[in-house]
Structures are given as structure tokens and as C-alpha cells.
KOLMI-842687 format. One record per residue: y, x, z of N, C-alpha, C in turn; residue in one letter; residue number from 0. Coordinates in pm, whole numbers. Each point is the difference from the previous one (the first is absolute). Example, Ala and Ser with C-alpha at 12.3 -4.5 7.8 and 13.67 -1.06 7.14 Angstrom:
<sites>
-569|1319|780|119|-89|0|120|90|0|A|0
105|-35|-72|119|82|6|109|-77|73|S|1
</sites>
This chain:
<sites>
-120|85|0|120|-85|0|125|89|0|X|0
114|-41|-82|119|90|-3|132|-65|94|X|1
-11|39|104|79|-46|77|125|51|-23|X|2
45|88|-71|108|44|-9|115|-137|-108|X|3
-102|-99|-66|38|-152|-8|69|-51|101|X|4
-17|9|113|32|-92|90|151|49|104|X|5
32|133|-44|57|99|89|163|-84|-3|X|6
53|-4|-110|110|-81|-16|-17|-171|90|X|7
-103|-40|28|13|-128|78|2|23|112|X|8
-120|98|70|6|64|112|129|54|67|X|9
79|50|-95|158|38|42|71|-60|36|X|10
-19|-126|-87|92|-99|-18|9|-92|164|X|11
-153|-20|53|-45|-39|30|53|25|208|X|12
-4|124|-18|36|86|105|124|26|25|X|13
119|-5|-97|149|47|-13|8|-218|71|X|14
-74|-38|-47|46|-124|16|36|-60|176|X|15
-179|54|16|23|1|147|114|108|104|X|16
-18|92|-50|114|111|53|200|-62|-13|X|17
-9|-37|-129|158|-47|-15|52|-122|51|X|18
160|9|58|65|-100|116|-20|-115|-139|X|19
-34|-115|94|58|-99|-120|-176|-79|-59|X|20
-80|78|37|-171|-8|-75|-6|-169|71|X|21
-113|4|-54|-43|-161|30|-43|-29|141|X|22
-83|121|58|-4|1|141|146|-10|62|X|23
42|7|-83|163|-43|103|44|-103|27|X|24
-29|-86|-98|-22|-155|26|-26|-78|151|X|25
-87|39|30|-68|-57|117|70|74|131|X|26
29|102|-34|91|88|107|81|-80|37|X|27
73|2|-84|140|-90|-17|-13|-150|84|X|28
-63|-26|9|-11|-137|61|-25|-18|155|X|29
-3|-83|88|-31|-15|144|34|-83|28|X|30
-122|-83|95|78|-106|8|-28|15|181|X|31
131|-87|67|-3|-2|99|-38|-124|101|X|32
-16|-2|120|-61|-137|55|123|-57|91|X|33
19|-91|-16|93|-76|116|-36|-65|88|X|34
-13|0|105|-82|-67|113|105|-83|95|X|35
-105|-144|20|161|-80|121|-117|-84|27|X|36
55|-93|80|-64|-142|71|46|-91|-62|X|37
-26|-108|37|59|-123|-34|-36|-120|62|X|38
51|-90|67|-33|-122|84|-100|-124|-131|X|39
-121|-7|-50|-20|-88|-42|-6|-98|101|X|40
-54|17|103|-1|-125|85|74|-7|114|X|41
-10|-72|81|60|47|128|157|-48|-19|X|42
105|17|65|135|-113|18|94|29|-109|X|43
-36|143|-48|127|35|-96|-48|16|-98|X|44
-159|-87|-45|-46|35|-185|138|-51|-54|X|45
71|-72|-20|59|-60|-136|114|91|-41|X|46
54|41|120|83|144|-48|-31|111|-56|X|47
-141|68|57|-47|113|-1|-96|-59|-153|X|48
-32|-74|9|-52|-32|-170|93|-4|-144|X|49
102|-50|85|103|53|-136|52|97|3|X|50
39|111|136|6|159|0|-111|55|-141|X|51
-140|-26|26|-86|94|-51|15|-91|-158|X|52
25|-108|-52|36|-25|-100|84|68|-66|X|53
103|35|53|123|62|-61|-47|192|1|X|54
-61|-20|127|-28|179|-33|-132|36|-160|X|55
-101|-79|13|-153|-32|-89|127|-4|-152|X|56
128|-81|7|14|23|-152|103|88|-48|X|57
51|72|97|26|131|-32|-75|80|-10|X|58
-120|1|20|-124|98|-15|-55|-51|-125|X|59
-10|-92|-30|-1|-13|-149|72|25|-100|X|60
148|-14|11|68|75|-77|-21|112|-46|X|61
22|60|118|-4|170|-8|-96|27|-65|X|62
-135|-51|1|-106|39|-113|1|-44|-108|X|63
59|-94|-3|-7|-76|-125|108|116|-99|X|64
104|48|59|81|75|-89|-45|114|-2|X|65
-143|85|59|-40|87|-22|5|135|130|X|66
82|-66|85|-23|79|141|185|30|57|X|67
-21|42|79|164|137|46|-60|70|-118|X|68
96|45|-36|51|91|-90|86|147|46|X|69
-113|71|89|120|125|27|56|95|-108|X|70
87|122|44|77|74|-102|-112|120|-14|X|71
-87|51|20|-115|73|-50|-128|-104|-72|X|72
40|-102|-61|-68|-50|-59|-131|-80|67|X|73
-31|39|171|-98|-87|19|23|-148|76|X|74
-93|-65|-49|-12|-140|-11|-36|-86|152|X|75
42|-66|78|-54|-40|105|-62|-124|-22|X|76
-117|-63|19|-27|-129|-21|0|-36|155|X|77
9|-145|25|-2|-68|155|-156|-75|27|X|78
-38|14|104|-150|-33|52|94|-56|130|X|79
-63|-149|21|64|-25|180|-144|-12|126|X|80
-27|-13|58|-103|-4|105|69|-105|128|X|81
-55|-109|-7|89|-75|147|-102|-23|49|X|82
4|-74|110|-73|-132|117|102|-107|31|X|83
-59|-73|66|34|-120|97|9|3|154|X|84
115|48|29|3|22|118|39|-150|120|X|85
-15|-109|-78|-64|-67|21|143|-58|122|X|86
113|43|-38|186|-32|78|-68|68|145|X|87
-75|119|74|-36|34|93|31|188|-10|X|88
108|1|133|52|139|-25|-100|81|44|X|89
-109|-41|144|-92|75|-56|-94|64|-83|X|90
-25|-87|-37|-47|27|-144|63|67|-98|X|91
106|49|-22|75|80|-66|-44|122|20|X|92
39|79|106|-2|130|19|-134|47|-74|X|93
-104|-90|50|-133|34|-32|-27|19|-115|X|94
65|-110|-105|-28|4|-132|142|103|-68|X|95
45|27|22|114|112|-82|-55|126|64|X|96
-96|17|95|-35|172|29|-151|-57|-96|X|97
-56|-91|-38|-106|7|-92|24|33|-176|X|98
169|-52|-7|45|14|-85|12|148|-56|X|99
40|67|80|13|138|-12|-94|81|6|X|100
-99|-15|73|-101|88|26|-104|-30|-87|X|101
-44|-144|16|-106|2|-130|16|-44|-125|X|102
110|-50|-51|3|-83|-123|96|108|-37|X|103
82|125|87|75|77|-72|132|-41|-58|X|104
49|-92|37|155|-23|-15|103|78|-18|X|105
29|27|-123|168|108|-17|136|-61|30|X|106
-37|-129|-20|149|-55|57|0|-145|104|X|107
53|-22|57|-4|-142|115|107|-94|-56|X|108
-47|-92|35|111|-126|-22|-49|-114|144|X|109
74|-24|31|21|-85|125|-66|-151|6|X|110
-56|-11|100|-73|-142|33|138|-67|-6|X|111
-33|-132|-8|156|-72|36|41|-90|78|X|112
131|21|98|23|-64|139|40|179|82|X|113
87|-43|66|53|159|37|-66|36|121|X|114
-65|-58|60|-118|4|104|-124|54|-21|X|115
-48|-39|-155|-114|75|-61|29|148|-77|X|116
101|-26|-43|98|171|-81|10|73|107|X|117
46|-51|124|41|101|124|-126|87|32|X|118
-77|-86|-17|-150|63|51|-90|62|-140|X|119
8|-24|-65|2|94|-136|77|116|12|X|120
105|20|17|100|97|-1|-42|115|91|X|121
-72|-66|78|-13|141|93|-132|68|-61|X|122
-67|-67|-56|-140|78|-58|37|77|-130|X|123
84|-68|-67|60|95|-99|64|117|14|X|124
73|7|88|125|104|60|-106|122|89|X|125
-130|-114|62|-130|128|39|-81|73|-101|X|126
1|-74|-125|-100|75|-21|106|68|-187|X|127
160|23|51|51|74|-130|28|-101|-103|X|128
4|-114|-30|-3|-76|-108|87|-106|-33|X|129
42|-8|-86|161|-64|-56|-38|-108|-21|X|130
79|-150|96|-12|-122|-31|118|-64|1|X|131
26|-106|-91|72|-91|-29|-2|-99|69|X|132
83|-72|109|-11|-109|55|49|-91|-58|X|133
-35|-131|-67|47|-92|-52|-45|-135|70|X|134
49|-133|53|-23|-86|97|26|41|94|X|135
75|76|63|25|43|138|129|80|-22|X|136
119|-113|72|141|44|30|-33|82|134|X|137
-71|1|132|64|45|93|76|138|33|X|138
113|-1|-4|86|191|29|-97|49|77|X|139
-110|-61|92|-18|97|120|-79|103|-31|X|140
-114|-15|-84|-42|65|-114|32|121|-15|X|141
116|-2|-58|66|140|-43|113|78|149|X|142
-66|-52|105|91|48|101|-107|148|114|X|143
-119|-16|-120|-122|73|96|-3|161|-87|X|144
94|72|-52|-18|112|-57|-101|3|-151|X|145
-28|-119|-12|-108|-17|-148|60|114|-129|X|146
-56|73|-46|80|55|-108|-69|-58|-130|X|147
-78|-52|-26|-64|-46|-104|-81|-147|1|X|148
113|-77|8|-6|-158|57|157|-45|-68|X|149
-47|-97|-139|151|-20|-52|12|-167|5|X|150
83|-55|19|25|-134|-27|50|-52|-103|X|151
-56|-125|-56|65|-45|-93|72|-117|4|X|152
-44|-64|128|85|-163|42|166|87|39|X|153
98|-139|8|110|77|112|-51|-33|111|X|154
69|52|113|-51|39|63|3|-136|106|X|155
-46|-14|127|6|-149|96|143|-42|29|X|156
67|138|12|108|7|43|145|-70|-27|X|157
-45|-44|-169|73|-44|-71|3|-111|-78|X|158
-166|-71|50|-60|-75|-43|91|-153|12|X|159
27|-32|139|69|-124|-55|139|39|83|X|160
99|58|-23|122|38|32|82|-105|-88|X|161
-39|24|-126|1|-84|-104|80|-172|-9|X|162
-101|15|96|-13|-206|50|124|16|74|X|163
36|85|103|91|-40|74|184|18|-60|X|164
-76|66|-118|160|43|-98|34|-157|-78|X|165
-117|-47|-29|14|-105|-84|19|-152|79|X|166
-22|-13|116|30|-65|103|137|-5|49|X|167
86|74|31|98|54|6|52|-56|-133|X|168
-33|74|-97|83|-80|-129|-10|-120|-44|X|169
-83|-105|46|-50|-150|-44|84|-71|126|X|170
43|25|127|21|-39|111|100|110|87|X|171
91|60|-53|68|85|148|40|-75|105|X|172
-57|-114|65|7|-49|97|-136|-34|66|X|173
-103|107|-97|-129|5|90|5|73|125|X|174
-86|-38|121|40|55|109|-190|75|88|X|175
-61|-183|-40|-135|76|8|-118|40|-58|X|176
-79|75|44|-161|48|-56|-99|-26|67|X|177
-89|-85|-4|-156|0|55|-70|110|-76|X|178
-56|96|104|-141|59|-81|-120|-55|75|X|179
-100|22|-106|-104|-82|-3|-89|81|-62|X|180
-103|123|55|-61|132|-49|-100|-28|9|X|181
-85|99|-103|-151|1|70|11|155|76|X|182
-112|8|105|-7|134|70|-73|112|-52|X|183
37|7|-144|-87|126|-101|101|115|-4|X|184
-50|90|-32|105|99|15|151|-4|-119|X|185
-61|-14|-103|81|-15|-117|116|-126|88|X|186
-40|-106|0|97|-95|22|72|21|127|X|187
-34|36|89|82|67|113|109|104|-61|X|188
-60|66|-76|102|141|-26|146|-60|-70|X|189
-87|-121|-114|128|-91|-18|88|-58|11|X|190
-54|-58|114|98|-145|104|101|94|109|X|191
-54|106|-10|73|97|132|81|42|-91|X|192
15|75|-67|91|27|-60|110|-102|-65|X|193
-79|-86|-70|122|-132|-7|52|-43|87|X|194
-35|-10|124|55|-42|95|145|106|62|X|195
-19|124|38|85|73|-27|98|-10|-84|X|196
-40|-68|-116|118|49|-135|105|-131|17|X|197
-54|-103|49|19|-155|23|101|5|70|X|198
-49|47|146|130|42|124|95|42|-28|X|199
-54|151|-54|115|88|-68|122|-106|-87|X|200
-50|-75|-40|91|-91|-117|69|-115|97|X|201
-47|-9|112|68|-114|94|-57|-138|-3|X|202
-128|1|-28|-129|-82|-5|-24|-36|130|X|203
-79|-103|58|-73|24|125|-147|-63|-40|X|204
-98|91|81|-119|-48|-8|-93|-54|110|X|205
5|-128|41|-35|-62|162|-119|-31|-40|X|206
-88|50|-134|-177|-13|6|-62|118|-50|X|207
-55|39|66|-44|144|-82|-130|-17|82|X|208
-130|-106|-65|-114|56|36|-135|8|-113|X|209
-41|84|54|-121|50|-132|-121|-95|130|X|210
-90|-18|-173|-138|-103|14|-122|107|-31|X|211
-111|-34|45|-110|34|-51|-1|-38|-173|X|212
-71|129|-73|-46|-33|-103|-43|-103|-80|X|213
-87|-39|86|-142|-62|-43|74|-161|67|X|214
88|-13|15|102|-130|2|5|-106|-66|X|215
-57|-105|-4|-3|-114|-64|86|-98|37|X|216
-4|-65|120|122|-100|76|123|72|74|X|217
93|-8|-131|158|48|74|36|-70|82|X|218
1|-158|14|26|-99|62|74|82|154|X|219
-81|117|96|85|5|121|112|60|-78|X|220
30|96|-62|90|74|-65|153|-51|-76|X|221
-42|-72|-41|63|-136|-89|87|-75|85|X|222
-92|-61|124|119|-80|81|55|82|104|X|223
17|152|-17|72|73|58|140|30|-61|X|224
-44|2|-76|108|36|-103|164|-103|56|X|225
102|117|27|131|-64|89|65|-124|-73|X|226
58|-77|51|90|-66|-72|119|56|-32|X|227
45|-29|-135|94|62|-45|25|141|-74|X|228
-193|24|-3|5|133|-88|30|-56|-165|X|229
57|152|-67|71|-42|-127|-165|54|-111|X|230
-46|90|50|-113|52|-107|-139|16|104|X|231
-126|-12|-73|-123|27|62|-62|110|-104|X|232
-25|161|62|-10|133|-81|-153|29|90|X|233
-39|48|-100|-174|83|59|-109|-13|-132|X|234
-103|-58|87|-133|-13|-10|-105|162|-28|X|235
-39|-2|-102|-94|74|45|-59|63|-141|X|236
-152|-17|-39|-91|-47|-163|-9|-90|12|X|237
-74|-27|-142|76|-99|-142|-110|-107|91|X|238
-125|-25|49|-93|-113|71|116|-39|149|X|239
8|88|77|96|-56|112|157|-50|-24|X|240
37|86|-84|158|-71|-55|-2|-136|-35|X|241
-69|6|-115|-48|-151|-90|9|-114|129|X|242
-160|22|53|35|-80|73|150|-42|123|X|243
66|101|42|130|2|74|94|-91|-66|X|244
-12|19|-137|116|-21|-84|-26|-191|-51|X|245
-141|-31|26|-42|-128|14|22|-69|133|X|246
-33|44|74|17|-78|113|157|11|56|X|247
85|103|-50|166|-51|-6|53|-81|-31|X|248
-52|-37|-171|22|-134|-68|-58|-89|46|X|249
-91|-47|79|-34|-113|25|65|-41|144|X|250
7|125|102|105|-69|86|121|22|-4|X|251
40|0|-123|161|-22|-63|98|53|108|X|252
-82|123|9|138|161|35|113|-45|26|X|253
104|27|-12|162|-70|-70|68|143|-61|X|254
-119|66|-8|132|181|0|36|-14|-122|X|255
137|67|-51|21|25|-117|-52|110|-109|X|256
-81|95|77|-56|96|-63|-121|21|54|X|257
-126|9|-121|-130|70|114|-24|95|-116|X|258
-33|133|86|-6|139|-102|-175|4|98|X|259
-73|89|-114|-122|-20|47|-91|153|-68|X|260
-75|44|70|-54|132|-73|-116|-14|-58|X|261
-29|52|-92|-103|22|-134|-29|-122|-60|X|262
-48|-146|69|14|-90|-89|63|-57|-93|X|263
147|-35|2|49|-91|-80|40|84|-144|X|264
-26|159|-26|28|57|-130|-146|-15|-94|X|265
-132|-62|99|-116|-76|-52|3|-54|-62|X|266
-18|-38|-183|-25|-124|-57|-90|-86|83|X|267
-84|6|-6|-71|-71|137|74|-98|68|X|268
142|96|74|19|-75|94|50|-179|-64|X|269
49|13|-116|3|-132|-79|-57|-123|13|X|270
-141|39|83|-69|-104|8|26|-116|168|X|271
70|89|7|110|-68|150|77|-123|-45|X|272
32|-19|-122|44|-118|-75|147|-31|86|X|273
23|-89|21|141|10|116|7|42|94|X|274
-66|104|56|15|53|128|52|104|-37|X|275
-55|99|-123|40|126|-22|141|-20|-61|X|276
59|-127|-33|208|-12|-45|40|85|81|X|277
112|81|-23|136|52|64|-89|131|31|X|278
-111|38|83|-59|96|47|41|126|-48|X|279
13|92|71|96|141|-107|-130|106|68|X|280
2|118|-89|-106|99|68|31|126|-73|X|281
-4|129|48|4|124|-48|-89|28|-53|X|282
11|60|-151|-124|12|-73|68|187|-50|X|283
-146|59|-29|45|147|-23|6|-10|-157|X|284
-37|-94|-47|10|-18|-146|-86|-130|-51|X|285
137|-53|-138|7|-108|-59|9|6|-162|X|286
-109|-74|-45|25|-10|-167|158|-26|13|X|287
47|-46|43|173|-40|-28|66|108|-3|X|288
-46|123|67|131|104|61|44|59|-164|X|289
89|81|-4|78|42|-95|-7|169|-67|X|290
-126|17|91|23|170|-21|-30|6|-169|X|291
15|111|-16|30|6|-158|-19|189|-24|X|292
-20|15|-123|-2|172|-40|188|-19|-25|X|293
25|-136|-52|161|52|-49|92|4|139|X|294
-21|-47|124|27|20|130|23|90|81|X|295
-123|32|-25|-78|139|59|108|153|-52|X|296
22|-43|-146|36|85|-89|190|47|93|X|297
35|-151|-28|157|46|52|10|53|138|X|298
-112|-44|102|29|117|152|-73|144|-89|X|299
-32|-4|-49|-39|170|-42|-180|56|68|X|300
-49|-168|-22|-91|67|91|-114|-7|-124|X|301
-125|57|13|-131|-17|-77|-45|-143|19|X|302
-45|-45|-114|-105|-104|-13|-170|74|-15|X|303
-40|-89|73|-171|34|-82|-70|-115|68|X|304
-98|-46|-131|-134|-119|-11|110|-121|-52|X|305
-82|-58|-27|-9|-114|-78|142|-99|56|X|306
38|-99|-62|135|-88|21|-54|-106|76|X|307
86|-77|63|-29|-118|103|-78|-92|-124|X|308
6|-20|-104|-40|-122|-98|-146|68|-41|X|309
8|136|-33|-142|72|-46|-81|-12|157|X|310
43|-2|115|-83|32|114|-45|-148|-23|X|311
71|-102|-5|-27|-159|56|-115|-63|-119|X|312
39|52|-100|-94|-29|-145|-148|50|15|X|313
-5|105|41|-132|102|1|-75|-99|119|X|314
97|-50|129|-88|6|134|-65|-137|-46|X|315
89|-115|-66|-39|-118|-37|-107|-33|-79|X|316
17|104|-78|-123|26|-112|-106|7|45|X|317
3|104|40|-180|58|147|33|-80|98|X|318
22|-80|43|3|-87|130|3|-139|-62|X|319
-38|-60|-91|-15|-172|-54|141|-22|48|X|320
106|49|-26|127|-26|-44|83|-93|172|X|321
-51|112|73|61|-55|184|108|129|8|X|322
92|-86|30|160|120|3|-21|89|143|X|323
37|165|-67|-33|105|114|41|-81|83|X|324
-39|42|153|142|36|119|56|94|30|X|325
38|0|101|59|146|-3|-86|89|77|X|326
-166|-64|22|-110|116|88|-47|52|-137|X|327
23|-118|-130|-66|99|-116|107|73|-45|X|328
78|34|11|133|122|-78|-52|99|122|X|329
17|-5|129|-9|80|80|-136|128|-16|X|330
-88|-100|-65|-127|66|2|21|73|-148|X|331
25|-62|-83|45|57|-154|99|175|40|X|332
117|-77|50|94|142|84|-51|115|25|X|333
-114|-85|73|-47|148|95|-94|102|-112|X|334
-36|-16|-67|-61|65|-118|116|68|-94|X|335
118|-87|-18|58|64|-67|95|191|55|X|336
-24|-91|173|68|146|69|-83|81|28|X|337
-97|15|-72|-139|59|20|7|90|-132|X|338
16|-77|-96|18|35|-141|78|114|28|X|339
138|-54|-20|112|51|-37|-31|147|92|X|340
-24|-2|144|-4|166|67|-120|66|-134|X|341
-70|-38|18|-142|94|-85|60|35|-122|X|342
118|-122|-83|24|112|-78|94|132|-17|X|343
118|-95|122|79|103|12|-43|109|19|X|344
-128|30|109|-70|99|72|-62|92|-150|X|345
-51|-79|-34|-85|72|-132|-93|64|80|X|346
-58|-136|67|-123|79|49|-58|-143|106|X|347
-124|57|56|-50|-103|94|-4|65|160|X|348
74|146|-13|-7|41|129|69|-57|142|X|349
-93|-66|92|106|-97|82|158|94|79|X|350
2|130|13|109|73|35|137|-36|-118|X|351
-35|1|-121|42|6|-96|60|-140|-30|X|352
-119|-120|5|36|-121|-45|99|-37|159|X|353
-7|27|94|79|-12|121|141|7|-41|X|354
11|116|-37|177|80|-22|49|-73|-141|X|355
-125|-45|-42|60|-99|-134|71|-141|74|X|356
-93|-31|69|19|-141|42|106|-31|96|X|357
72|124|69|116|77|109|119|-12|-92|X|358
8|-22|-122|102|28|-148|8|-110|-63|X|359
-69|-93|33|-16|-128|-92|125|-69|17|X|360
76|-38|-110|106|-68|19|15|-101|-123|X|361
-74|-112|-23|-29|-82|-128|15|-122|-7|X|362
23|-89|-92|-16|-174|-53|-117|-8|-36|X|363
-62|-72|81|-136|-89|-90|65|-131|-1|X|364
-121|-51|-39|50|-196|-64|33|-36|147|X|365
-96|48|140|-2|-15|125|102|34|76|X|366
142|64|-96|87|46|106|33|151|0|X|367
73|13|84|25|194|38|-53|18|82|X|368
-62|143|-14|-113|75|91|42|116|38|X|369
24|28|108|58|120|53|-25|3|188|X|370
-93|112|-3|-21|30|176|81|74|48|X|371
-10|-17|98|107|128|111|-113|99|40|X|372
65|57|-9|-70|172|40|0|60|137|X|373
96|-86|78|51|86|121|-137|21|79|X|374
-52|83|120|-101|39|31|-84|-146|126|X|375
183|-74|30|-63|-92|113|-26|-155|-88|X|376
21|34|-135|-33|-155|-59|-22|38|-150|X|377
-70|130|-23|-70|-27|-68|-81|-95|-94|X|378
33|-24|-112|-93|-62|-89|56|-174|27|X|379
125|-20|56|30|-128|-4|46|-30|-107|X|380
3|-119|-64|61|-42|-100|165|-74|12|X|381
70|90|-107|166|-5|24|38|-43|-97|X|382
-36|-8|-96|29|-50|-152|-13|-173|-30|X|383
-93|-31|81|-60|-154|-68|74|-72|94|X|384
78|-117|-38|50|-103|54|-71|-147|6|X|385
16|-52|81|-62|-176|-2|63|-125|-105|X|386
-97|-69|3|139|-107|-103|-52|-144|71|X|387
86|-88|24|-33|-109|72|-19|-121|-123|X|388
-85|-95|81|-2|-86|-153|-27|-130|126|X|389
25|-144|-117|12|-106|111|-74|-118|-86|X|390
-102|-80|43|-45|-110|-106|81|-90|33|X|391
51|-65|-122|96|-109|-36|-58|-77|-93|X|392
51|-157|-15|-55|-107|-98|36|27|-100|X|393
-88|61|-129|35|-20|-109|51|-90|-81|X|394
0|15|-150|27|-147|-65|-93|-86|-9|X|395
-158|21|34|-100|-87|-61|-9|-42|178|X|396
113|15|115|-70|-38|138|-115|68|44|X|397
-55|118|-33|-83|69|29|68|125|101|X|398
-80|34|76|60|151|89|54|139|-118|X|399
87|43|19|42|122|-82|28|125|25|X|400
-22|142|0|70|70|67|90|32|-84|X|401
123|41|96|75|97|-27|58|113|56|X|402
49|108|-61|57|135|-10|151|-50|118|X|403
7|-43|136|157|-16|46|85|118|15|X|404
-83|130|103|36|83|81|-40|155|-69|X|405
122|143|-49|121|-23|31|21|-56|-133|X|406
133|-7|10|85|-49|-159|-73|50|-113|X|407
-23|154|21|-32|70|-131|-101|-47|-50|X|408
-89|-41|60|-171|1|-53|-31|-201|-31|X|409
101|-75|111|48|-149|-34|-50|-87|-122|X|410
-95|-87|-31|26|-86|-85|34|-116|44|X|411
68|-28|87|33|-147|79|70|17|138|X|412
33|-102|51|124|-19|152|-97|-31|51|X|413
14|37|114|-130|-32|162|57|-138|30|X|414
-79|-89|30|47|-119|76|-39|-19|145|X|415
103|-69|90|-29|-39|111|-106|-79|-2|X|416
-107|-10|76|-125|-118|85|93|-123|28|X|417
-54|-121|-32|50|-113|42|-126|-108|18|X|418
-47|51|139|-96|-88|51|4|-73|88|X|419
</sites>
């Protein structure tokens, strides 16, 4: 046999494998990474935490669907996620995010949701080196424990319904009082305390300030506590205990002129309150209504990146039999995108690296502005994202409606006084 036939393929063959760029480079080039989180399917907070992992599941489709991150050395990241069901139980957390890491190998975290379950996530992440995104969980306190790699994407509790009491003030400057009416979870405490503060501060008085058990069904003692002569009723809790709060107000015909209420009423869902949910106002971290924009974004001078409020709402409707996000599905969408955006800035998947990316982030998504504080005692809080209040009102067909009231900028409609 004359092998000296074959010597030119053999070369060919070998220069191929040896040179940058060969086909074995292909596969180099690629990696895909795992994202690991919880999620409440069952237990008190599925309906939130189900549309969290909705909104996160189709940003993970995206990203593959367009072919991965795209870093500046050419390699490709594809997304793999790994969850459980932690079943709305914080014990159960810790357990399953150190399983996350250790056996399923998790490169990046994303947050159970409820700031009670993130809190306790947070510390297993921050133990064992690993960069997570908290999304469903406003509480500041969070970022008050030295975390260096623990970022938020809600605003923060702090600021959550301040809101209500600006817009109260402007519907009524001859409002004088506030009932709160809490549940005793951590998130909603961190809330009501701070509103309450901001309330005073403004020359408010508040002669009810008591938090309920969770798992609360008959407000009824709560209700006929409530003072005579208060001007607004502010609290509740999640979207199962609110709901109901926000029912049994309307039926024993309150008289307040304002009831501001937490996580439920920015619920399509909550719609199904039929006249109970009228006038109801609630802080939502994001609304198909809000206004952000790339041409927005553009005149503060800041970056845009991902998709537009109309491309986010189109895509989620599409894959979801056409049920409008809330704002637990943008939140969960978000948190992928601030995930994104460090890895590529980083040009890389190294968590030191994607850290100091994510320490720099200063951007517009469809979800808003994203920007953490850095300082060492609040770390990783979120400073950028603002709240937007929205209020169901009677449409034209007499059906419940929301709208965009609170502030001006983001506005598609005037808040109305309660007249019950």
C-alpha cells in the first residue's frame, strides 16, 4: 500500500486539529450553565411564586432560543435551571438551596419568593460563595447583614407603600387618619413600619397599627376596631390573606376614603372581587401600563437592555394562554435579565467577576431601572427601581379596571376617593 497517498489528508487532518478556530472548537465554545431556586408550588404563596418562575422559565427560553449569552471571546452560554418546591416553608429552604449547590451544581441562584424565604436563601448562598438574585422579596433587612453577593431586584419594603400616603394627601389634604391592618410576616412588617414612619413624618396619625396571623381568615375582630373617623385603611399582607381583607371591608362597608393594600390588588385575579375590589389602590413593582421605553431610557443617558414592555407582554401571553403578566412575572423575567446583562458585561461566568459586573449595573429594562448600592452596610439593595400604584375603577362596560394613578409620570388615570 502507498501511503504516501494519504500524507496530504493526514496533514490536513492534524493542522486541523492543532489550529485556533478547528471544529473541536465548536464545542469548546459553548457551556451551558445551571440556575438553581425554589419555588412555592404549594403551600400559601403558590400563585405568586408560580408566576415568579413563569416569568423567570421564559427568559430561559429566550436566551436559547436566540442561541445563548453571547460573550466577547466568542463563547456561547446556554441556560439549564434546576428548582424544587419548597413548598412556602423557610425551613425547607435552606435545605434545598445547599442541595442546590452541592448536588445539582448550581452556578447561579435566584431567590424563592416572599422575603422570609430569600432571607433564608441568602444566607446559604453568601455560605457557600454564590451570586443570587432576589426577586419577590422587598425586605431592606436582607441587605443590612454584610451579604456581598445577594442582589435585589424588587424596591425595596421601605418604599413600598410611602406612595399611598403621597397620594392620600393629594386626593384629601384634610386627611388626618390611618388604620393599619398587617399580617405578622416579615416582608409586611418591614412595610407598614416604615409607612408608618413616613405617615407621621407627613403629620398623619396612626391610632391602629395591628398585625394578624397569616393564616387569617375572619378579620371581623380587626375590622370593628378600626377608629371612627379614620380617613384610609393601609396593610394586609399576600395576595390569599389580602383578597380576603379587602372582601370583608366591602361588605362591612368601611367608610374610609382610601384602602391601599399589599401584593393583591396589582393581581388580575384580584378582579374577581367584582365590587369589592372598586377604588382599592396597591403598589405594584411593575405594570403592562408603566411607560418605560428604550426612547426614555435614552434621554436620562442611561442603557436599555431586553425586550420592550409590549414584546415582554406579547411573548408572556403567548406561552401563558394569553393571562396578562403581573408584576411576580416581570420580576422573575428581571431577574434573568440582571443575570444576563453582568455575564456579559463580565465576559465570563466567573462569580468574582460577574459580582463587580453586577456592582456597575446601571440599566432600563421593560421592568424599570436597575441599579444597587454598593456601600458595604447595604449592599446589593436595590436603588434604581421605583413602585407604581394602580387602583381598580369601573370601566365603560361596568366591569372592574385597573389603572396606572400613582406617580403622575407612569399615570394612565386620576385615583378616586372610596364612597361606601
Amino acid at each position: 500500500m502507498k501511503f504516501w497517498k494519504y500524507y496530504p489528508v493526514i496533514l490536513l487532518v492534524v493542522l486541523g486539529l492543532l489550529l485556533p478556530g478547528a471544529a473541536s472548537s465548536a464545542s469548546a465554545a459553548e457551556k451551558t450553565i445551571t440556575i438553581g431556586f425554589t419555588a412555592s408550588q404549594t403551600g400559601s404563596l403558590n400563585v405568586e411564586a408560580i408566576r415568579q418562575i413563569n416569568g423567570l422559565n421564559l427568559w430561559v427560553e429566550h436566551v436559547n432560543k436566540a442561541g445563548g449569552i453571547k460573550l466577547k471571546d466568542g463563547t456561547v452560554i446556554k441556560i439549564a435551571t434546576k428548582f424544587y418546591d419548597d413548598e412556602s416553608n423557610k425551613d425547607r429552604v435552606q435545605e434545598l438551596y445547599t442541595r442546590l449547590i452541592n448536588n445539582d451544581k448550581a452556578d447561579f441562584l435566584i431567590s424563592p419568593y416572599s422575603s422570609p424565604l430569600a432571607d433564608a436563601a441568602a444566607v446559604i448562598a453568601q455560605q457557600y460563595k454564590k451570586i443570587m438574585i432576589t426577586t419577590g422579596a422587598a425586605s431592606d433587612s436582607t441587605y443590612k447583614k454584610g451579604f456581598t453577593l445577594v442582589y435585589q431586584a424588587y424596591t425595596p419594603a421601605s418604599r413600598y407603600l410611602t406612595g399611598s400616603i403621597d397620594l392620600l394627601q393629594k386626593l384629601d389634604p384634610k386627611a388626618k387618619k390611618v388604620a393599619v391592618i398587617y399580617s405578622n410576616d416579615k416582608f409586611s412588617t418591614d412595610v407598614v413600619t416604615a409607612m408608618k414612619k413616613y405617615a407621621e413624618g407627613k403629620g398623619l396619625q396612626v391610632p391602629m397599627f395591628e398585625g394578624y396571623d397569616p393564616a387569617t381568615t375572619d378579620f371581623a375582630p380587626f375590622i370593628n376596631k378600626i377608629p371612627a373617623g379614620v380617613d384610609a385603611v393601609m396593610g394586609g399582607g399576600h395576595f390569599t390573606d389580602t383578597t380576603t381583607l379587602a372582601r370583608q371591608l366591602y361588605e362591612k362597608k368601611v367608610p374610609a376614603k382610601m384602602i391601599s393594600l399589599l401584593v393583591a390588588p396589582p393581581e388580575p385575579k384580584f378582579a374577581e372581587l367584582g365590587e369589592a375590589c372598586i377604588c382599592v389602590t396597591g403598589s405594584s413593582q411593575w405594570e403592562p401600563l408603566c411607560k418605560y421605553s428604550p426612547e426614555a431610557a435614552k434621554k436620562e443617558g442611561i442603557e436599555w437592555f431586553g425586550p420592550t414592555i409590549p414584546e415582554f407582554v406579547k411573548a408572556y401571553e403567548a406561552k401563558f394562554n394569553k393571562q396578562e403578566p403581573s408584576y411576580h412575572s416581570a420580576g422573575g423575567y428581571a431577574a434573568g435579565l440582571i443575570l444576563q446583562k453582568a455575564i456579559e458585561s463580565a465576559g465570563s461566568i466567573d462569580t468574582a467577576k460577574v459580582a463587580a459586573a453586577m456592582d456597575k449595573e446601571n440599566m432600563y429594562t421593560f421592568y424599570g431601572h436597575i441599579k444597587f448600592n454598593t456601600a458595604p452596610k447595604l449592599h446589593g439593595l436595590q436603588e434604581g427601581h421605583e413602585m407604581v400604584y394602580i387602583q381598580w375603577q369601573k370601566g365603560k362596560n361596568g366591569k372592574p379596571e385597573k389603572v396606572a394613578v400613582w406617580p403622575a409620570a407612569a399615570s394612565t388615570g386620576k385615583a378616586i376617593l372610596c364612597k361606601r
